[in-house]
C-alpha positions in Angstrom: 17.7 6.7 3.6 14.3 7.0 2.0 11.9 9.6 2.0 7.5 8.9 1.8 5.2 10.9 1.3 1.3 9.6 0.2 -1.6 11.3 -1.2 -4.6 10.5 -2.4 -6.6 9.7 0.4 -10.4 10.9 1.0 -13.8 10.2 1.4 -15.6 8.3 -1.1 -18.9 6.1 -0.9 -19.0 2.7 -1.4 -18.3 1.3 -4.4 -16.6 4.0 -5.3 -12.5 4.3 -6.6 -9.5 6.0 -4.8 -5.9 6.4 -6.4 -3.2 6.6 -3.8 0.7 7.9 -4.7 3.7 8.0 -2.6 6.4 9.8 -3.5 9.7 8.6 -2.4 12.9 10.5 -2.8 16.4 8.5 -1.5 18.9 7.2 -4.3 18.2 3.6 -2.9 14.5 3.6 -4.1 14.5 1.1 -6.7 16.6 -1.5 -4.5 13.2 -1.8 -2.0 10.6 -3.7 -1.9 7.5 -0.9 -1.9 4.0 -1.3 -0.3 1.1 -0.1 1.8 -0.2 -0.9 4.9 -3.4 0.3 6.7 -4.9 1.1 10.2 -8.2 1.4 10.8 -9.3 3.2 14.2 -8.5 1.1 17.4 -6.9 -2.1 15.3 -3.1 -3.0 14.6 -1.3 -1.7 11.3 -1.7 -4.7 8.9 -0.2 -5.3 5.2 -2.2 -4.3 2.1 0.0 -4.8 -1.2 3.5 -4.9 -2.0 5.5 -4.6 -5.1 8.8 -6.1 -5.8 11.7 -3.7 -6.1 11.3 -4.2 -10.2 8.2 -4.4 -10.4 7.8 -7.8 -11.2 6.1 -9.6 -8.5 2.6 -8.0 -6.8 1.4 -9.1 -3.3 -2.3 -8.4 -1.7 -3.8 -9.8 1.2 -7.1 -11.6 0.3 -9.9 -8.6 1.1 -8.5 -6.2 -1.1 -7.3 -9.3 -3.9 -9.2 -8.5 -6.6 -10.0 -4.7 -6.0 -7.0 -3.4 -5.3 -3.6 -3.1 -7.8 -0.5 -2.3 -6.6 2.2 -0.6 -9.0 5.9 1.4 -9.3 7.4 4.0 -11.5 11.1 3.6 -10.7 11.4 6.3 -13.4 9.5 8.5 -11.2 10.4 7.2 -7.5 6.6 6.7 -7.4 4.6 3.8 -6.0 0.7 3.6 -6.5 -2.6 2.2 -5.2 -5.5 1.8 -7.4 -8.3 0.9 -5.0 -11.5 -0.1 -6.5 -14.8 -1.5 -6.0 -14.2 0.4 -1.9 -16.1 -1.2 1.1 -16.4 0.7 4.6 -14.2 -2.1 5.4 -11.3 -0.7 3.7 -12.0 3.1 5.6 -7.9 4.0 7.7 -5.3 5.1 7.4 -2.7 4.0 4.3 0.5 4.0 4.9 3.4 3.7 2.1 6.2 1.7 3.0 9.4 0.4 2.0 12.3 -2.0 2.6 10.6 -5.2 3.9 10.5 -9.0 3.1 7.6 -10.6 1.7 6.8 -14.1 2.1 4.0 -15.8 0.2 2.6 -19.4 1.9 0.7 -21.4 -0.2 -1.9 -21.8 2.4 -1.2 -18.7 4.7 -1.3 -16.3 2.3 1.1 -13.4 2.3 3.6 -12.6 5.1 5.0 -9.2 5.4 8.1 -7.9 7.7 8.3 -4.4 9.5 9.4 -1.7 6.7 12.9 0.1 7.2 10.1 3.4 6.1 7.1 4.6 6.6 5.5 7.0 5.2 3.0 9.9 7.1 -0.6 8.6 6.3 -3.1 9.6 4.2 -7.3 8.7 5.4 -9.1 6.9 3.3 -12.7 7.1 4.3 -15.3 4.8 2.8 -19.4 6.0 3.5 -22.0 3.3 3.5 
């Protein structure tokens, strides 16, 4: 059993940076794959970034490639989000998540499966 919880979120204007944490408790942690998802109002939960369980593979879909990195503190049972360079675009709700697959295509880009855990949510909210 694992435990999330995010912070982090708030309102920031474009262009501007957001650091995201989720704290995950759960003697498993370090055996998951850890990520983030988001939903913005009225759309579908979609994949963000992902981390492999030691840290040694990173995952983005291709909006946030570039902007975002994705990272883990095992030590610490910690998984963060650096978002840069923030668009309007990127304004829902994030959502840390652990214990999915992740599938990179060469020409589909990254496929992720539906997390064992979620975490609660925290806004991110990006002014124009």
């Amino acid at each position: 059993q694992v435990q999330l919880v995010e912070s982090g979120g708030g309102l920031v204007q474009a262009g501007g940076s957001l650091r995201l944490s989720c704290a995950a408790s759960g003697r498993t942690f370090t055996y998951y794959n850890m990520g983030w998802f988001r939903q913005a109002p009225g759309k579908e939960r979609t994949f963000v970034a992902a981390i492999t369980w030691n840290g040694g593979n990173t995952y983005y879909t291709d909006s946030v490639k570039g902007r975002f990195t994705v990272s883990r503190d095992n030590a610490k049972n910690m998984v963060y989000l650096q978002m840069l360079s923030l668009e309007p675009e990127d304004t829902a709700v994030y959502y840390c998540a652990a214990g999915f697959s992740i599938t990179s295509y060469t020409n589909s880009g990254v496929v992720a499966g539906t997390p064992d855990y979620w975490g609660q949510g925290t806004q991110v909210t990006v002014s124009s």
